[in-house]
N, C-alpha and C positions, 0 to 999 in steps of 0.2 A: 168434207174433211177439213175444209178452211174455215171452217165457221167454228168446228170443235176446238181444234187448234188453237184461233184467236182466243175464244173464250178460255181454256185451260190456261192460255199465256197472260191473260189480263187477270186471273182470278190466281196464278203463280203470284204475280207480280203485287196483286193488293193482299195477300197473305203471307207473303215471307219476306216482301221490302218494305213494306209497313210496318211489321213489326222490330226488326233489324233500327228502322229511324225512329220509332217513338223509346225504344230501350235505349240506343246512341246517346239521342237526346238527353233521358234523365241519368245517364250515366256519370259525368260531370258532376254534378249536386249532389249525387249519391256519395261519389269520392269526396268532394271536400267537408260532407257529413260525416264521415269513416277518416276523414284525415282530423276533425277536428276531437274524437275520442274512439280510439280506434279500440280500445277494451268493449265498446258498443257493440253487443252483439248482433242486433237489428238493423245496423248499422251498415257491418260486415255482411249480414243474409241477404240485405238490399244490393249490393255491391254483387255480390256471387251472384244472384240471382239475375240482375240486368246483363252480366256478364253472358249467363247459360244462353238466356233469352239471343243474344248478339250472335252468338257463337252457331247454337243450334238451328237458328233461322237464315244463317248466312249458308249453311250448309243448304237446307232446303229451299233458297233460293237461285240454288243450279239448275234448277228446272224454268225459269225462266229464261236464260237466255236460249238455252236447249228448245224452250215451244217458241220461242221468238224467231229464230230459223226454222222450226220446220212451218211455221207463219210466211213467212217469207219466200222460203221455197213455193210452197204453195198459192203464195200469192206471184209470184214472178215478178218478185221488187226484190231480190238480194243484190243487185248490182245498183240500186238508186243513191242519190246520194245523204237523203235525208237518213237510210237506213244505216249506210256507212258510220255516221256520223254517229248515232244512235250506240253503230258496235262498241266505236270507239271510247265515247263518255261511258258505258256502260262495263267496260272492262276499265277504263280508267279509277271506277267507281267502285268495283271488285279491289282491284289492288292499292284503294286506299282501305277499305273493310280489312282485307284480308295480311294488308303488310306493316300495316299500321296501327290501323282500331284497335282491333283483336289482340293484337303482341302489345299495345300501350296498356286496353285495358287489363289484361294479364299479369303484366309485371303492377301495374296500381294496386290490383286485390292480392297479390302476392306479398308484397311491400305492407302494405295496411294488414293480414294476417300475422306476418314476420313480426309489424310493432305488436300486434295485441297478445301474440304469446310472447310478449318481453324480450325478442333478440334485441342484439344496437341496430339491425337494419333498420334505414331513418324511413319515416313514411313519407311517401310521397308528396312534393310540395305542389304548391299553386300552380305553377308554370306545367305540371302535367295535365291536371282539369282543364286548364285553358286548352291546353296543345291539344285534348280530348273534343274539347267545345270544337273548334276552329277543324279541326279533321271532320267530326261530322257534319258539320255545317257544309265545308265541299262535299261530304259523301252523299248531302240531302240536294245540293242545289246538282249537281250531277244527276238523280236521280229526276228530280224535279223537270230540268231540260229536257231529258230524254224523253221524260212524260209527253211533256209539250210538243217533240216531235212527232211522235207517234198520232197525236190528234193533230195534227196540224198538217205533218203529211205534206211539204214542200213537194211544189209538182205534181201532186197526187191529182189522177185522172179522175178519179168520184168527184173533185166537186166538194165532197165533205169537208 
């Protein structure tokens, strides 16, 4: 059962926080695409779209930490401290996705439709794409760590 496990949690983990960081990523570029002609409708579909992509893959990334403990369990390492460590940056990592990401990119593609159907809502400036960049960028290197722990296994009695 720990062999199932593992594998479900590593093949969680490269299909819904892969995608989550490569949308992140060009989500920025997209916005100050959409911020520099926001009548652009391609512009806007790019926008909503990296958006869905964030949102709906964040969602189905709950099953990752979920097979990461019953890994854990199964392996008799939920009390080590590389996994502690692991929970930590990985809920840290959650609630910049989730408190952050997701509500910044929200209101950006909100704002950027508000100008393109002509309100005065101003569209979003520079200082948000950045804040966008700079967020994912910890939500990648958090991610990234955690990785690292996992193969690296501080303490780990295998050897590996």
């Amino acid at each position: 059962m720990t062999k199932l496990f593992l594998a479900l949690h590593v093949l969680a983990a490269l299909l819904a926080v892969g995608p989550v960081t490569v949308a992140a990523g060009m989500f920025p570029r997209a916005l100050r695409r959409a911020q520099a002609d926001p009548p652009d409708p391609a512009a806007r579909a790019s926008l909503r779209t990296l958006h869905r992509i964030c949102r709906v893959y964040a969602a189905v990334g709950l099953a990752v930490p979920v097979l990461g403990f019953a890994t854990a369990g199964s392996l008799g390492v939920l009390g080590s401290g590389w996994l502690i460590t692991s929970i930590v940056l990985t809920a840290g990592a959650a609630a910049i996705l989730a408190l952050l990401l997701l509500p910044g990119q929200e209101a950006a593609v909100g704002a950027v439709e508000a100008a393109a159907d002509g309100s005065r809502a101003p569209v979003p400036d520079e200082r948000t794409a950045r804040r966008l960049t700079m967020l994912t960028g910890l939500f990648n290197l958090l991610w990234a760590t955690v990785t690292i722990l996992m193969i690296i296994r501080p303490g780990s009695t295998t050897g590996a």
